[in-house]
MITIPA-318901 format. One record per residue (C-alpha): residue number from 1; residue in one letter; x, y, z. Coordinates in Angstrom, 2 decimals. Example, Ala and Ser with C-alpha at 12.3 -4.5 7.8 and 13.67 -1.06 7.14 Angstrom:
    i  aa       c1       c2       c3
    1   A    12.30    -4.50     7.80
    2   S    13.67    -1.06     7.14
//
This chain:
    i  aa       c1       c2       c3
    1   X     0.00     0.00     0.00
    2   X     2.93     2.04     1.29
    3   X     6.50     2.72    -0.30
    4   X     8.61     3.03     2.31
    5   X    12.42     4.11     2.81
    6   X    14.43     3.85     5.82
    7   X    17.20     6.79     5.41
    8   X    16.46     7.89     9.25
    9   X    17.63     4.48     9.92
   10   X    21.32     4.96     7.90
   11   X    21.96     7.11    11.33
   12   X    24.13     5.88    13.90
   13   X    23.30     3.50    16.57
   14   X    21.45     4.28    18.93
   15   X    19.76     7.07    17.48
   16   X    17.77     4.22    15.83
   17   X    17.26     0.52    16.96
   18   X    15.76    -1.93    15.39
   19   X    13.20    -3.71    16.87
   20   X     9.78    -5.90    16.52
   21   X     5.79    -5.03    17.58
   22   X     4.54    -7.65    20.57
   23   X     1.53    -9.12    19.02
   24   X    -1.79    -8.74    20.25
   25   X    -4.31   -10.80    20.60
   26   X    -7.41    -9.42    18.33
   27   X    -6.58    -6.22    16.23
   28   X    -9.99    -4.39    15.44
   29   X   -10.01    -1.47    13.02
   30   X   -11.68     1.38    14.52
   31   X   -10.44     4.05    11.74
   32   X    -8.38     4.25     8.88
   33   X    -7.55     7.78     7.25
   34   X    -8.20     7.12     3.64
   35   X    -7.31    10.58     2.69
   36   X    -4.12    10.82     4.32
   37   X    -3.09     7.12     2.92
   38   X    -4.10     8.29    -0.81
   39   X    -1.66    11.44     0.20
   40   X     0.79     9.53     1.17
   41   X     1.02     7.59    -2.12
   42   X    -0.97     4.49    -1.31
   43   X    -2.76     3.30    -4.90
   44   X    -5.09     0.97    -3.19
   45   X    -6.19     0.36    -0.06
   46   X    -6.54    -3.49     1.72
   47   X    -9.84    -4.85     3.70
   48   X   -10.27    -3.57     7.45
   49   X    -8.80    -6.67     8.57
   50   X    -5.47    -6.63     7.10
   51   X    -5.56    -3.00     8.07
   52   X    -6.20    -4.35    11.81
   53   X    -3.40    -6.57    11.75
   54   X    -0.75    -4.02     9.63
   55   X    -1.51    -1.71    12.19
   56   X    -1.51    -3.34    15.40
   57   X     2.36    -4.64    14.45
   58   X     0.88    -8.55    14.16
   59   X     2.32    -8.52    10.81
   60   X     4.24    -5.69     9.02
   61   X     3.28    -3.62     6.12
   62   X     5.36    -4.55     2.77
   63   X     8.47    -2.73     3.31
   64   X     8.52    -1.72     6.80
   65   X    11.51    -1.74     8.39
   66   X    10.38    -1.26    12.28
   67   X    13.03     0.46    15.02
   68   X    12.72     2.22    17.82
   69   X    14.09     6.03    18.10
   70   X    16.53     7.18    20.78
   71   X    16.31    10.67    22.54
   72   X    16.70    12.49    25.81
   73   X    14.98    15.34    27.14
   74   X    14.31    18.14    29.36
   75   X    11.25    16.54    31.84
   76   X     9.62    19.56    33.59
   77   X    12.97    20.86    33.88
   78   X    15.15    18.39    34.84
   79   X    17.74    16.48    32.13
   80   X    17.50    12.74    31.61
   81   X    20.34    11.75    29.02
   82   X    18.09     8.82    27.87
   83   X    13.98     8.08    27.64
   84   X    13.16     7.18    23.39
   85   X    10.63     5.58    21.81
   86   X     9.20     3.07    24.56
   87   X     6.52     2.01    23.20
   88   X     6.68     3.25    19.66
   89   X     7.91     1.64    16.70
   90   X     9.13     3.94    12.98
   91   X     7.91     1.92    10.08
   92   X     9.30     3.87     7.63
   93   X     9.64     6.70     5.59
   94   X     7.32     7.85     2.38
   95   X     7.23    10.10    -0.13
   96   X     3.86    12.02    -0.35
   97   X     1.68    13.41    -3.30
   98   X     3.51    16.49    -2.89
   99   X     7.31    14.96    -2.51
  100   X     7.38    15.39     1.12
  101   X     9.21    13.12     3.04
  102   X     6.71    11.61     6.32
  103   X     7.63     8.98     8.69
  104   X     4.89     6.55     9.53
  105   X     5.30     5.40    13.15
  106   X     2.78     2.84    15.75
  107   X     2.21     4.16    19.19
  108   X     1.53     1.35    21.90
  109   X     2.68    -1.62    19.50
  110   X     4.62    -3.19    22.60
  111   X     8.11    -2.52    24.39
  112   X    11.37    -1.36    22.84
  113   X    14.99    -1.27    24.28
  114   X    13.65     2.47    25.35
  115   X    10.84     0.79    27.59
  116   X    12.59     1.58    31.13
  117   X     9.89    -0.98    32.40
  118   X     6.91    -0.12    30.53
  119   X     4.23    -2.20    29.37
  120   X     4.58    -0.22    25.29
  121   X     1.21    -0.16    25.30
  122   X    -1.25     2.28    25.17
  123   X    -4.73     2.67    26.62
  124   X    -7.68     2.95    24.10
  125   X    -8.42     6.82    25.35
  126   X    -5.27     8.41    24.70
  127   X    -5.46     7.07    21.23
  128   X    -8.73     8.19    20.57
  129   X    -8.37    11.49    21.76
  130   X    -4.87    12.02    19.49
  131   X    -6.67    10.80    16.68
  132   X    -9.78    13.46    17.45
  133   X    -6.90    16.42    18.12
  134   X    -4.24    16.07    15.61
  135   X    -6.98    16.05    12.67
  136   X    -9.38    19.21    14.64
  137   X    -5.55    20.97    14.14
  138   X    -4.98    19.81    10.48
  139   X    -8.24    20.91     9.22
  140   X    -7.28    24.07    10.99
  141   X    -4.01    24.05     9.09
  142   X    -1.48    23.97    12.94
  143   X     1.70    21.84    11.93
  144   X     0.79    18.94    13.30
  145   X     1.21    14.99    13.09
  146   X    -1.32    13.32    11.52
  147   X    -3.97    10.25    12.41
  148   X    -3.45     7.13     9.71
  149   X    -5.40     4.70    11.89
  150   X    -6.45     3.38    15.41
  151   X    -7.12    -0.43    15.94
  152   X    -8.36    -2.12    19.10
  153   X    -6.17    -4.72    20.94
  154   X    -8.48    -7.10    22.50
  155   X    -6.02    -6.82    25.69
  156   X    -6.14    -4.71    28.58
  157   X    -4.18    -2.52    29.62
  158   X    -3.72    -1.57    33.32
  159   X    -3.03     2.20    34.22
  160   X    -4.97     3.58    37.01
  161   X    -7.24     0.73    36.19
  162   X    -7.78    -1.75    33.45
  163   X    -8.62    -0.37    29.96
  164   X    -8.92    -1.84    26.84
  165   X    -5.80    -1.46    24.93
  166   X    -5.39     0.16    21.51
  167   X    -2.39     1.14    18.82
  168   X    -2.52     4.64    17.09
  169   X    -0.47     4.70    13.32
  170   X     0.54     8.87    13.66
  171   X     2.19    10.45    10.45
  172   X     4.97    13.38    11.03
  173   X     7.18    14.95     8.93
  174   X     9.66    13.58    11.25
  175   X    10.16    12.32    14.73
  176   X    13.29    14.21    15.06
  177   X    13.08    16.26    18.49
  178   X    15.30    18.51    20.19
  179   X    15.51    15.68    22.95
  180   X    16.95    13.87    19.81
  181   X    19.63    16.14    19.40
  182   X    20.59    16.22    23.48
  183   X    20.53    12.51    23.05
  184   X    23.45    12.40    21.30
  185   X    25.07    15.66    22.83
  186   X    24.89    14.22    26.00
  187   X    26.95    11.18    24.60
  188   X    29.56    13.12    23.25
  189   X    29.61    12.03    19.83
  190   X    30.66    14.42    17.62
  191   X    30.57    12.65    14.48
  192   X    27.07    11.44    15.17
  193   X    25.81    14.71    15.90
  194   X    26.98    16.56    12.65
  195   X    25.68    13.17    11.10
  196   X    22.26    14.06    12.73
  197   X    22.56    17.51    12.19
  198   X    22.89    17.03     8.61
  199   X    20.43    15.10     8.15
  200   X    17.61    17.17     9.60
  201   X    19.25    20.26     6.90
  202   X    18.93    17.83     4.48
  203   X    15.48    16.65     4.77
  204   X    13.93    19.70     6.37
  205   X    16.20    22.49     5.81
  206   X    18.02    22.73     2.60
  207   X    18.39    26.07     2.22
  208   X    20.63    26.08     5.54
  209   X    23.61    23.96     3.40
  210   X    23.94    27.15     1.51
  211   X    24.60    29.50     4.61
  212   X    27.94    30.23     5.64
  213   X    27.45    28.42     8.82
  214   X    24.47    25.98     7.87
  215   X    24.29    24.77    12.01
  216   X    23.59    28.32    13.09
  217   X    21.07    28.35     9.64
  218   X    19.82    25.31    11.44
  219   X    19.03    27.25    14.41
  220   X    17.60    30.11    13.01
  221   X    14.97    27.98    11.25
  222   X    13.90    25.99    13.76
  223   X    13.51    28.76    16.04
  224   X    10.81    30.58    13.16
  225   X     9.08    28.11    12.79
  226   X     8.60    26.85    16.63
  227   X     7.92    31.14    16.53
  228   X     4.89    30.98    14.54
  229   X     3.44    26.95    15.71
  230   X     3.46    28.47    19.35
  231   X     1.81    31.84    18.23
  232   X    -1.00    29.73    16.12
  233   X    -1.57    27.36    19.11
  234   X    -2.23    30.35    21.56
  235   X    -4.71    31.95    18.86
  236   X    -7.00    28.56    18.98
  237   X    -6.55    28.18    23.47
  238   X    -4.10    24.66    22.65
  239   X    -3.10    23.90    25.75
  240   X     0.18    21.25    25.14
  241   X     0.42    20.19    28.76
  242   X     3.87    18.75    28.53
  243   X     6.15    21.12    26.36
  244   X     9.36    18.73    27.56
  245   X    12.55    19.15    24.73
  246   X    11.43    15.47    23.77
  247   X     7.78    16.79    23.05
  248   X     9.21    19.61    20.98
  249   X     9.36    18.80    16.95
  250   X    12.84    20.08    14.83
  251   X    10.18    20.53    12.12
  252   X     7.91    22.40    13.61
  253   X     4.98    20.75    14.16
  254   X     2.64    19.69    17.15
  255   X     3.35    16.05    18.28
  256   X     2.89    13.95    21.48
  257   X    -0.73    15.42    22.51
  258   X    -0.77    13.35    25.95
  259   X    -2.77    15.47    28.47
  260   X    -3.97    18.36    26.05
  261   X    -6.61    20.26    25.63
  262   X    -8.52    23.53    24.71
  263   X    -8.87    26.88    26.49
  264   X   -12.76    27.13    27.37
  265   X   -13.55    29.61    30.30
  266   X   -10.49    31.75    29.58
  267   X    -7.60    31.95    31.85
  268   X    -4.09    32.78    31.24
  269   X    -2.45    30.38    34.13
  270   X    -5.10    27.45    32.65
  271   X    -3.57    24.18    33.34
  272   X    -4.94    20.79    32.41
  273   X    -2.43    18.22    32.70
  274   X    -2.74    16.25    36.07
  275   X     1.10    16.02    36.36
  276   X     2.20    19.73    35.91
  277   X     1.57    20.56    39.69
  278   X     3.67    23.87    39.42
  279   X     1.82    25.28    36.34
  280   X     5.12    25.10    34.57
  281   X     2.99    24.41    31.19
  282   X     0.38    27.03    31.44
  283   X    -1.20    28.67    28.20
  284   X     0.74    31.68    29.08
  285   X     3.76    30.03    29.73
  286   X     3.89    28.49    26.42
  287   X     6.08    31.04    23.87
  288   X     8.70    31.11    27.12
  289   X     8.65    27.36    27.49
  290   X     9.74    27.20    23.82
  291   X    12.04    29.42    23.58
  292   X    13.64    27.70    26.28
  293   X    13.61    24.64    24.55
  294   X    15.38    26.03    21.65
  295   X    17.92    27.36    23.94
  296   X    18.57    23.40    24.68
  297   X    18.67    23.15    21.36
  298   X    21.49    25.90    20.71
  299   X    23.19    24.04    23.44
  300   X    23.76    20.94    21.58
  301   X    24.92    22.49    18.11
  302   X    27.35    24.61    19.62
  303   X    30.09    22.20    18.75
  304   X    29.40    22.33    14.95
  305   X    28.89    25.47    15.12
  306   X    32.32    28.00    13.27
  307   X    32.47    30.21    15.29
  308   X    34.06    30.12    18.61
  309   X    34.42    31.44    22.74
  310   X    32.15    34.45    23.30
  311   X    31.20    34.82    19.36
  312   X    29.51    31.93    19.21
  313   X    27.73    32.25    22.03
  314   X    26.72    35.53    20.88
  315   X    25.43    34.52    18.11
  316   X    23.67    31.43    19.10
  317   X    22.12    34.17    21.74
  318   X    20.99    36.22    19.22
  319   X    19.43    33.41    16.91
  320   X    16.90    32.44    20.23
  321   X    16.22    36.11    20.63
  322   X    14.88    36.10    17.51
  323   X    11.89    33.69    18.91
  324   X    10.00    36.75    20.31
  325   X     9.14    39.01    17.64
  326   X     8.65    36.17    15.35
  327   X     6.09    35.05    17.63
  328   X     5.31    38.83    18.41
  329   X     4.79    39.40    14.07
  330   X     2.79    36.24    13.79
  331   X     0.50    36.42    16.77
  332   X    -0.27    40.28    15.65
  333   X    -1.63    39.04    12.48
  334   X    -3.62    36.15    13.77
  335   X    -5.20    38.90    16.09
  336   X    -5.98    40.77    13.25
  337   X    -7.84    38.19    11.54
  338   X    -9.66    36.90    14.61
  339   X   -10.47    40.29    15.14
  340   X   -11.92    41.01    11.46
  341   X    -9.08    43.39    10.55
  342   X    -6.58    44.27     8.20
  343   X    -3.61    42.86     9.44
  344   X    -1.48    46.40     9.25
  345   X    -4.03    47.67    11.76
  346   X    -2.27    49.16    14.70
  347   X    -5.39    48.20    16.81
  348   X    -5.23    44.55    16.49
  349   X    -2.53    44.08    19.77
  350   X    -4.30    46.50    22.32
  351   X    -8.09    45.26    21.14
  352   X    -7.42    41.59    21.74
  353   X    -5.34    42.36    25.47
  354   X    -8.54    44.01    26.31
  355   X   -10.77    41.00    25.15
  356   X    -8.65    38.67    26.77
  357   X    -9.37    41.04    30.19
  358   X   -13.19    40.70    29.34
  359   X   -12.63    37.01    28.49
  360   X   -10.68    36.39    31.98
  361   X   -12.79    38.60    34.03
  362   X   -15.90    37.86    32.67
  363   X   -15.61    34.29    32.56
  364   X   -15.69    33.81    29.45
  365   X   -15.85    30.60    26.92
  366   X   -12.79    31.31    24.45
  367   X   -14.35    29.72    21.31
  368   X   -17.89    30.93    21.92
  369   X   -16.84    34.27    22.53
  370   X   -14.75    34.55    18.93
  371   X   -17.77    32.62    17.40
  372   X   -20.05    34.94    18.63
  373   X   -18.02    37.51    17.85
  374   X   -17.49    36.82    13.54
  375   X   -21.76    36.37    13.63
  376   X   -21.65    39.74    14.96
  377   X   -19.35    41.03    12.73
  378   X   -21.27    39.64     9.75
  379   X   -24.57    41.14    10.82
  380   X   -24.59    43.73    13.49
  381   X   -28.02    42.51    14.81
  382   X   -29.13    43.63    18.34
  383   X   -29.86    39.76    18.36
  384   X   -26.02    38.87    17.56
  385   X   -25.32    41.73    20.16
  386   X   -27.20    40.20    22.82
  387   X   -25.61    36.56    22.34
  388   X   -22.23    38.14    22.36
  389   X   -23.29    39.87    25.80
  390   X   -24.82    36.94    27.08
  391   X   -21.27    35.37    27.63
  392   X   -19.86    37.60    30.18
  393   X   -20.64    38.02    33.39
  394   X   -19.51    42.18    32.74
  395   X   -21.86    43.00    29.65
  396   X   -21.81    46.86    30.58
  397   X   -17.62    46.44    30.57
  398   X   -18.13    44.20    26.96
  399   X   -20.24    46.59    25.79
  400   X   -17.85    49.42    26.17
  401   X   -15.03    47.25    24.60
  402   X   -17.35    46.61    21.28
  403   X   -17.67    50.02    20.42
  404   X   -13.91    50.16    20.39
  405   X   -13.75    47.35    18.30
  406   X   -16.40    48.12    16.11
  407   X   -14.70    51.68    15.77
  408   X   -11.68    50.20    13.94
  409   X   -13.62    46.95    12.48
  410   X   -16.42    48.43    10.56
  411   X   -14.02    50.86     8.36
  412   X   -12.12    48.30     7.39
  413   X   -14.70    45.46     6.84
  414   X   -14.86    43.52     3.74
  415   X   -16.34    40.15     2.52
  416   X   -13.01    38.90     1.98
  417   X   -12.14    39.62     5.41
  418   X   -14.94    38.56     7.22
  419   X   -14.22    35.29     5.57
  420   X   -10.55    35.07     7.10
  421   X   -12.31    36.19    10.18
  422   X   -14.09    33.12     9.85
  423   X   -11.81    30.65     9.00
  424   X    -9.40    32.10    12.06
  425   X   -12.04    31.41    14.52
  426   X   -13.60    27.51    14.37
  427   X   -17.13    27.09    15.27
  428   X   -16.25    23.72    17.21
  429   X   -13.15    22.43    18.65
  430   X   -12.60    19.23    20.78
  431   X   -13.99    20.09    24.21
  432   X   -12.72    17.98    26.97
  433   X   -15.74    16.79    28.10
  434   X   -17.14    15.89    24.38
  435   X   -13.68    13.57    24.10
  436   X   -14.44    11.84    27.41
  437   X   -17.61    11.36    26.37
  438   X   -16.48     9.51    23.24
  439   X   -14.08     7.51    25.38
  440   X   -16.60     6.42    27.35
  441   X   -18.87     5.18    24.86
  442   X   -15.69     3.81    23.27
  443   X   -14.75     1.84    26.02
  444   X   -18.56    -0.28    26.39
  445   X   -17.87    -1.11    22.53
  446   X   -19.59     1.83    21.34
  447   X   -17.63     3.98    18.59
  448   X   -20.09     6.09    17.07
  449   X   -19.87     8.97    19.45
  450   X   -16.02     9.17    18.11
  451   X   -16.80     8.89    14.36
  452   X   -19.82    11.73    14.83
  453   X   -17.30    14.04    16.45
  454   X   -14.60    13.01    14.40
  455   X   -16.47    14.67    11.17
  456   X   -17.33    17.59    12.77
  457   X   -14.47    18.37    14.35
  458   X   -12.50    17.92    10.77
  459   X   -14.79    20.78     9.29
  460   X   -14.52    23.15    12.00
  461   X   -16.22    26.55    10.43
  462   X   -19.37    24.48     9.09
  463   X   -22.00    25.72    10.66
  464   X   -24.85    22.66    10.95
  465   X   -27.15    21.38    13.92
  466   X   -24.73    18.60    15.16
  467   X   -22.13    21.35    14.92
  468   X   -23.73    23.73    17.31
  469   X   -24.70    20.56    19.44
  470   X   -21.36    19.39    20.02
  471   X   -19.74    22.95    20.16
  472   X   -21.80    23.93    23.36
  473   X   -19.50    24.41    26.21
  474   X   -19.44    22.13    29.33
  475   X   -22.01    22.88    31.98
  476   X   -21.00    22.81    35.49
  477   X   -21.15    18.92    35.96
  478   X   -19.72    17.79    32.69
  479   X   -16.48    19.95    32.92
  480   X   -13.26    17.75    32.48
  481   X   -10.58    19.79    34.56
  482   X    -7.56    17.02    34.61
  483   X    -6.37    15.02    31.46
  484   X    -3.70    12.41    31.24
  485   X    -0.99    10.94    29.24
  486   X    -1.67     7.43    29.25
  487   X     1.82     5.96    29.48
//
């Protein structure tokens, strides 16, 4: 179905191992991604039940090639020199419709010589809610891994209790991480690093062999584009929950969503993650949190770097300055289009701080309020007034902030950009409590709950009944305030 090459695997021991998938007892297909497969190059596509067994690891696709991936990382702060794939296997490489090159990888296919003791397995919820957040954040074009499939077990799997067990096939443009890089740092290999190092230019970066130091080119592009993925997560309320230098992607995109979630009732310190006790992971914290993690980063090229002493440094200093007003210039424009304005408009920074104050002090549902907000913009009805007001808990102190916005919005409002407006601000994300629902259902036998909120959530600005249904916010007793990583 798949072509696969194994270049990643040309790298030096043990950046990748090879090693098998434990079998499972009775593989069940619960969703293949058609599309992305078809993207990917398949030209046909098997029954569901060689799917099941391709993509539970009880046999391999044609060509595979399976091995586990070695990194380190920074854990909540603290360094440990080795943690890798433990319960995730790299099929292979393909190359897409549009020449890209994409690793294929299982999640929860069985231990690895990276298990430290693990089980490799993976609960059925944590796979069902990557699936249901990784494709909500490609159909709102985030970098982001992708869903191929999700297949049942038949086996349990024993966390804080016994679940039923399930493997997740994710799609990346690479599993390359920055703990990948301190991995090898931390090991002192030289020749394996620039070996690394070169091939992440290579296959990501190509334009960086031409610079006069391509490491420090290296750098610099990784840090833009971890600038802008941060600044387009905080314009949607992603909440990461565990932003650790092996969670953060050398090409840019999101990967790992353990314990994530979406801002609803806004709050700058919102924390979901039931293991980040010191709020180190907060929405707000997020742009410093990466740029820390590029810092890392910097850390571990230095010795390839050409220049040397208090140069380099210097330099490498100034390339992870450079994170801010990248994020600073991206984040102003995605305010201007969730805003409904021209993206030059020198109101877009100081309007959206004082919507986030209404937001925060008024208690206010992120999503609902910028949903409410573009069917006000499109038709100034007292009625789309009054279910913009009827979000806060301060509709005098909303009130007074509208006419400021609609002071710079209305001269500059277009049908071209109230359709960006649109398209920057989805009508339905994944609310917690509609992906525990699914997981619920899911785990009695039950998957249609997932596949109904698995097409809405793909088209996130169509605006339908089942839409509207699933995009209400939590009430009171159906709020999910803890999530977890399932490993």
């Amino acid at each position: 179905m798949l072509s696969f090459e194994h270049r990643y695997a040309t790298l030096p021991e043990p950046l990748w191992v090879a090693s098998q998938a434990t079998p499972v007892e009775h593989p069940e297909l619960i969703a293949f991604n058609a599309p992305l497969a078809y993207e990917l190059g398949a030209q046909d596509i098997p029954d569901a039940t060689t799917l099941a067994e391709w993509f539970s690891g009880n046999q391999l696709p044609p060509g595979a090639q399976p091995g586990a991936l070695g990194y380190a990382g920074h854990q909540f702060g603290n360094f440990v020199p080795q943690l890798g794939d433990g319960r995730a296997l790299l099929l292979g490489e393909v190359v897409d419709q549009n020449g890209v090159r994409r690793d294929v990888q299982l999640k929860g296919s069985g231990r690895t010589p990276f298990s430290r003791g693990g089980d490799g397995r993976s609960p059925l919820g944590p796979v069902l809610r990557e699936y249901l957040v990784s494709e909500f954040m490609a159909a709102m074009g985030i970098p982001t891994t992708r869903a191929l499939a999700a297949v049942t077990t038949g086996e349990r799997v024993v966390r804080q209790l016994p679940e039923p067990g399930a493997v997740f096939t994710r799609v990346a443009t690479s599993h390359i991480r920055v703990g990948t890089f301190q991995f090898i740092a931390a090991r002192r290999d030289e020749a394996a690093l620039k070996a690394l190092a070169d091939h992440v230019i290579e296959r990501h970066y190509p334009d960086a062999a031409a610079a006069e130091d391509p490491y420090m080119a290296l750098l610099e592009a990784v840090v833009a584009r971890q600038a802008v993925l941060i600044a387009r997560w905080m314009s949607i309320g992603f909440i990461h929950g565990v932003m650790n230098t092996d969670n953060t992607s050398i090409a840019g995109e999101t990967i790992d969503y353990g314990p994530c979630a979406f801002m609803e009732q806004f709050d700058p310190q919102k924390v979901f993650s039931s293991i980040d006790e010191g709020r180190r992971y907060a929405f707000a914290n997020q742009p410093t949190i990466a740029q820390w993690n590029l810092a890392r980063f910097a850390e571990t090229l230095l010795p390839l770097m050409h220049a040397e002493g208090d140069a380099l440094v210097a330099q490498a200093t100034d390339a992870i300055r450079r994170f801010q007003p990248l994020f600073d210039t991206e984040q102003r424009r995605l305010h201007a289009k969730k805003l409904g304005l021209e993206a030059e408009n020198d109101q877009a920074v100081p309007l959206m701080e004082g919507l986030e104050s209404q937001m925060h002090q008024g208690r206010m549902d992120m999503t609902a309020t910028f949903d409410a907000l573009t069917q006000y913009a499109a038709s100034s009805s007292d009625e789309n007034r009054e279910a913009l007001l009827a979000l806060t808990l301060n509709p005098e102190a909303l009130g007074e902030w509208l006419s400021q916005w609609q002071a710079a919005q209305v001269a500059s409002q277009n049908a071209e950009r109230l359709a960006a407006m649109r398209q920057a601000n989805p009508i339905i994300i994944p609310r917690n409590h509609r992906v525990q629902e699914v997981i619920n259902a899911a785990i009695e036998g039950d998957f249609a709950p997932f596949h109904t909120l698995l097409a809405v959530v793909t088209k996130p600005f169509d605006d339908s009944v089942e839409a509207r249904r699933l995009a209400a916010p939590a009430t009171e007793s159906e709020q999910v305030l803890r999530t977890f990583c399932g490993t």
